[in-house]
N, C-alpha and C positions, 0 to 999 in steps of 0.2 A: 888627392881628394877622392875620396866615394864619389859615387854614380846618384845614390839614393838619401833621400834624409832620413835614414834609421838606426837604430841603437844598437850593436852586436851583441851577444850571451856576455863575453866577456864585459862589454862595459857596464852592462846593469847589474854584472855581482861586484863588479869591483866599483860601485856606486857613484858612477858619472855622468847617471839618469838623475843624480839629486838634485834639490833647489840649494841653493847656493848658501843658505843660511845653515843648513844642515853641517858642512863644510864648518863654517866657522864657528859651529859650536864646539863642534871636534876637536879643531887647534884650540880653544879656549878653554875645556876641560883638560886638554892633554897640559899644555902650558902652565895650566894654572894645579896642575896634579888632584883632581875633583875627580874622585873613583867613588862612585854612587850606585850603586844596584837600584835599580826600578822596577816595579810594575804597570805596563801597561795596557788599555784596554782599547780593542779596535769596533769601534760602531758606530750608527747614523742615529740622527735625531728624527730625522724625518723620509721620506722617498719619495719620487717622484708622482707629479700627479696625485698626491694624495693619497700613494696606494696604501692598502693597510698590511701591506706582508711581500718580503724578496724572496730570490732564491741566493743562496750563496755561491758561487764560483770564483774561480781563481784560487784556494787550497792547497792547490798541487805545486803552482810558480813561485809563489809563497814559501812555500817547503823548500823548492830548490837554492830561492835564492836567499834564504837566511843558515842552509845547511854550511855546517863545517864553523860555524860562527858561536862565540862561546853564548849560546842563550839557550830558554827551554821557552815553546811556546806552547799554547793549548788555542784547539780551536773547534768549533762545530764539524761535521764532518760536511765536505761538500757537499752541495746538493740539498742541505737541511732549509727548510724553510722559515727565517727568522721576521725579527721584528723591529721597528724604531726601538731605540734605547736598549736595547740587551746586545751585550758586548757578544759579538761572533767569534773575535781570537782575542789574546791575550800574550803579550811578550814580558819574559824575565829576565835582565840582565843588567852588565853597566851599560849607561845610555851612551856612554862615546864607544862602543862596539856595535852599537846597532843605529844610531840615530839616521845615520847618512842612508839608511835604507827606505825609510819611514817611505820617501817618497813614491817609489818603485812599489814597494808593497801594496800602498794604498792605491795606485793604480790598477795595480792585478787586479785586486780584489773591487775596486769601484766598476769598472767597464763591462770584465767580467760577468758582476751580479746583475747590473743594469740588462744584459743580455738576457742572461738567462732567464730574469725575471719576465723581461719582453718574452719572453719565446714561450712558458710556461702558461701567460696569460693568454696568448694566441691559441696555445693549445686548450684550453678553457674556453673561449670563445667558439671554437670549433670543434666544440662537443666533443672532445678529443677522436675526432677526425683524424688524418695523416694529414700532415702541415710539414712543410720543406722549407729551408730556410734559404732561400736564392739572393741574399742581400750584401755577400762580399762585395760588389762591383761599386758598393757606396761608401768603401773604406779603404784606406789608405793599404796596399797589399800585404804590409808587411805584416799586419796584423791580421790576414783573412784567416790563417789553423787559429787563432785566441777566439777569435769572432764564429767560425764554424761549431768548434769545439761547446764552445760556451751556448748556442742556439741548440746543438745537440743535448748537450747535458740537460738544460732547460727543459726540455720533451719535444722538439722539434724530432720529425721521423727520419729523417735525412737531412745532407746539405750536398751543395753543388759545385762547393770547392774540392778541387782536384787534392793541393795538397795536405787541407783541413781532414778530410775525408782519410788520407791516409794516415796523417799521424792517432786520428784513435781509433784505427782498426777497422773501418766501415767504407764500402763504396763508394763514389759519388752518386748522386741523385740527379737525374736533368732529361728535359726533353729535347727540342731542335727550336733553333732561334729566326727569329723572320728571315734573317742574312742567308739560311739557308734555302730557304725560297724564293728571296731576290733575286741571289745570283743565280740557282736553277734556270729562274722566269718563270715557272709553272706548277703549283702547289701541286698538284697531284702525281706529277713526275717527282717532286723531291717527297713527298711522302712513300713512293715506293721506292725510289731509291735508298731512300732512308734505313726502312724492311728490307734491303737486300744485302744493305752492308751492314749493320749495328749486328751483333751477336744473339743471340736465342733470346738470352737472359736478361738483354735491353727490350725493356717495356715499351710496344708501338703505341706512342702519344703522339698523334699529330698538332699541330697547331692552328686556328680554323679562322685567324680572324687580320689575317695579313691583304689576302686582296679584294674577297670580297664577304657579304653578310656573315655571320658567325652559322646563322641557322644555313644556309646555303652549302658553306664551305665544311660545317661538320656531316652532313649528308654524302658532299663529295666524297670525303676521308672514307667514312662509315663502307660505301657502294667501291673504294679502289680498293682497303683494305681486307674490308670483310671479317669475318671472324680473329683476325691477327690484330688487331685494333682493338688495345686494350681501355685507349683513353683518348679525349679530346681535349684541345687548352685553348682556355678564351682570357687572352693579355690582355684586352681591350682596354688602352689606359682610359681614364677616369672623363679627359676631356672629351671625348667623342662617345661612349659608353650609351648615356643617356639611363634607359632605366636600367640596369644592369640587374634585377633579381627576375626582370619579365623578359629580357634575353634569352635567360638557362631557363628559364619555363619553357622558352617557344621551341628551342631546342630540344632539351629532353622528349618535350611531347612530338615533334616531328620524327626524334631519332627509335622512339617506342614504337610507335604508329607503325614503322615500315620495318619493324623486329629485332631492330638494336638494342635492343636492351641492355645486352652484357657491356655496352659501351659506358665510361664512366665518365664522368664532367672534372676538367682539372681547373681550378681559378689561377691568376695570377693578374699582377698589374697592378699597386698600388694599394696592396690592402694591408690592412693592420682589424686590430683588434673592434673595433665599432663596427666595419664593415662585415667582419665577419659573421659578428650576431644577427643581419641581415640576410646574410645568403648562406649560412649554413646549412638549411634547408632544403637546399635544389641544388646543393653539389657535393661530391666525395671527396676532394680533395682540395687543399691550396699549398701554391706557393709562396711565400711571403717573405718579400725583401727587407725595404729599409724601417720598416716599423718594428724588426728586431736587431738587424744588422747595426742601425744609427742609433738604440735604443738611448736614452739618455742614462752615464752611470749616478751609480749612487753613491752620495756624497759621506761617505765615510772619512772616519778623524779616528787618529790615534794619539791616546789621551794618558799623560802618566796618571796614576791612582794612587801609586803607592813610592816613597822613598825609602830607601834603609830601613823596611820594615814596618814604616808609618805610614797611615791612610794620610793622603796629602793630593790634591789637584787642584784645577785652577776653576774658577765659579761661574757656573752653568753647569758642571758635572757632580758626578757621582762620586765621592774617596771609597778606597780600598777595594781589595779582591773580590769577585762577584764570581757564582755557578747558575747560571741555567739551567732550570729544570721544567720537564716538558714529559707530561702524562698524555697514554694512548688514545685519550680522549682529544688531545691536539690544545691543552692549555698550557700557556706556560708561563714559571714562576722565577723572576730574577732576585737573587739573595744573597747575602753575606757570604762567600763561601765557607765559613765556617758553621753555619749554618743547615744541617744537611736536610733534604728534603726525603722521606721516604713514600709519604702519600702525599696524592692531590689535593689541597686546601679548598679545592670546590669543588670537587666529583669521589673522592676517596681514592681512587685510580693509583697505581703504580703509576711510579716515574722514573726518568732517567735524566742523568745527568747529561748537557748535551757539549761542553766544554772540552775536551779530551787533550789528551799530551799527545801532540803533534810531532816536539824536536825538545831532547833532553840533550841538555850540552852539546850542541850543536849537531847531534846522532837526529836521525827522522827515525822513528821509532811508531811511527800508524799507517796502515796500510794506506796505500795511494788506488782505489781503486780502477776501476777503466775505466771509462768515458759512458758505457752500454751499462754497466751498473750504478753509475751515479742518476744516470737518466731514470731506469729503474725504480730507485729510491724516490725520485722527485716526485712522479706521476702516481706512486705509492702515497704518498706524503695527501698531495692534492688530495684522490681521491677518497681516504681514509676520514682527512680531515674537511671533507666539503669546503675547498677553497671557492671561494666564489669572486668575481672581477671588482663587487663593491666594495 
């Protein structure tokens, strides 16, 4: 028996993450010799909280774990910002070749975009401020690189996961935790200690609010460190806080007053998106745990469209093939794929088509981008098209 309750590489291509009915459709089409080509479409009707726009993640697991499998897929490219009802991917194939994945897939892709989407809005919230995403320790570990990964790609500037951090090419992010001062005993000895061992290129962020006042203890920091003192973090959870935006007033103005200037204010502790639009204002930076990390996913369904050719689904959906098209202007127009769109039907705008072939007979045939340009893309996306939190 494992140590851990998780799933290894192997068992979720070889589809033993499925729900069990998946399973016996497979013996019932093979059994029953029912070899049907389908078209399917993968999208939400709706998203959480009412939002009116995701980001798509997961693309890349997706790819992996339908390669070598006889189907062609098309899909948005990660990181595209879509909408209820417009199909993001689409799969071709016979369905007892692929069904038993349905389930695996739509998890990637559900938890994934849930993040990301949490992370993008955060970064929206915080004036696209630098926002770190410190919220693995509220998930299950095995999944903390899908969870980092996915807060990154989102626009998060960092994360804090050691092995997250590595698998897409980027640092960790972090400062020093209360434990490090507990066990010292004495905030200002472990803040120099701190400066004497971390490396050049570790940012001196003390932390000000473990033993005593936040404005007290940033002053401390400010007077041991002195010009090496790049930043201050006020955890202060939420119960004990009190007013928390006249906190980082009283500070900032204490820490001006006596020349600190160049000192920056770091937030952490319980924030998410509301709060941020509150105290963006009086501070430079946040960390931001489980309001991305736990983000809720979005409920995506993969839906047949199409049988043998013929527009055919089940009622509440849409039948047949569908392209997505999506002008510079940031509108976009769901259509018959036969259909072709070359202007915008309500700006005259060039468009593109945003569905792409992803895996032709089971070959990945689109680039996989990095993790640093999907991000890229998103915060491009946003800003071009004034994404806004309503």
């Amino acid at each position: 028996m494992r140590d851990f309750y998780i799933a290894h590489e192997d068992e979720i291509k070889s589809g033993e993450t499925t729900d069990v009915y998946f399973i016996r459709t497979k013996k019932v089409l093979e059994e029953k010799n029912i070899h049907k080509k389908v078209f399917a479409d993968i999208s939400t009707t709706s998203l959480p909280k009412n939002w009116k726009w995701g980001v798509l993640a997961g693309v890349e697991e997706v790819a992996k774990l339908l390669e070598g499998h006889p189907v062609n897929v098309y899909s948005m490219p990660e990181g595209t910002i879509f909408h209820p009802y417009e199909p993001v991917m689409q799969i071709e194939g016979y369905y007892k070749e692929f069904g038993i994945f349905e389930t695996a897939l739509l998890g990637m892709l559900s938890q994934a975009s849930g993040i990301a989407t949490a992370a993008l809005r955060t970064k929206i919230a915080a004036k696209f401020k630098p926002v770190y995403s410190f919220g693995i320790r509220h998930m299950h570990p095995a999944i903390a690189p899908m969870i980092d990964r996915s807060a990154f790609i989102g626009g998060c500037d960092g994360v804090s996961g050691v092995l997250g951090a590595k698998m897409i090419g980027e640092k960790p992010v972090g400062t020093m935790p209360h434990a490090l001062i507990l066990t010292i005993g004495d905030q200002v000895k472990a803040w120099k200690y701190f400066d004497e061992v971390m490396p050049e290129e570790v940012p001196r962020v003390a932390l000000v609010d473990t033993l005593c006042d936040e404005k007290l203890e940033a002053l401390m920091a400010a007077e041991a460190l002195g010009k090496r003192l790049a930043a201050i973090r006020l955890d202060t959870p939420s119960s004990r806080r009190g007013n928390f935006k006249r906190i980082i007033e009283e500070v900032r103005w204490e820490l001006d007053l006596r020349g600190y200037e160049h000192v920056k204010i770091f937030l952490s502790g319980g924030l998410d998106e509301e709060s941020l639009k509150e105290l963006v204002e009086v501070a430079d930076a946040f960390g931001v745990g489980g309001s991305i990390a736990s983000a809720k996913p979005i409920d995506f369904s993969l839906d047949i469209v199409e049988v043998e050719g013929k527009a055919h689904t089940k009622r509440g959906k849409l039948s047949g093939r569908k392209q997505v098209y999506r002008c510079e202007k940031g509108h976009y127009h769901r259509v018959p794929a036969d259909k072709q769109l070359k202007k915008c039907p309500l700006c005259g705008a060039e468009v593109e088509p945003l569905l792409k072939p992803l895996i032709k007979d089971g070959e990945i045939v689109a680039d996989l981008p990095k993790a640093r340009e999907i991000r890229e893309y998103v915060l491009e996306q946003a800003k071009k098209f004034g994404l806004t939190l309503e």
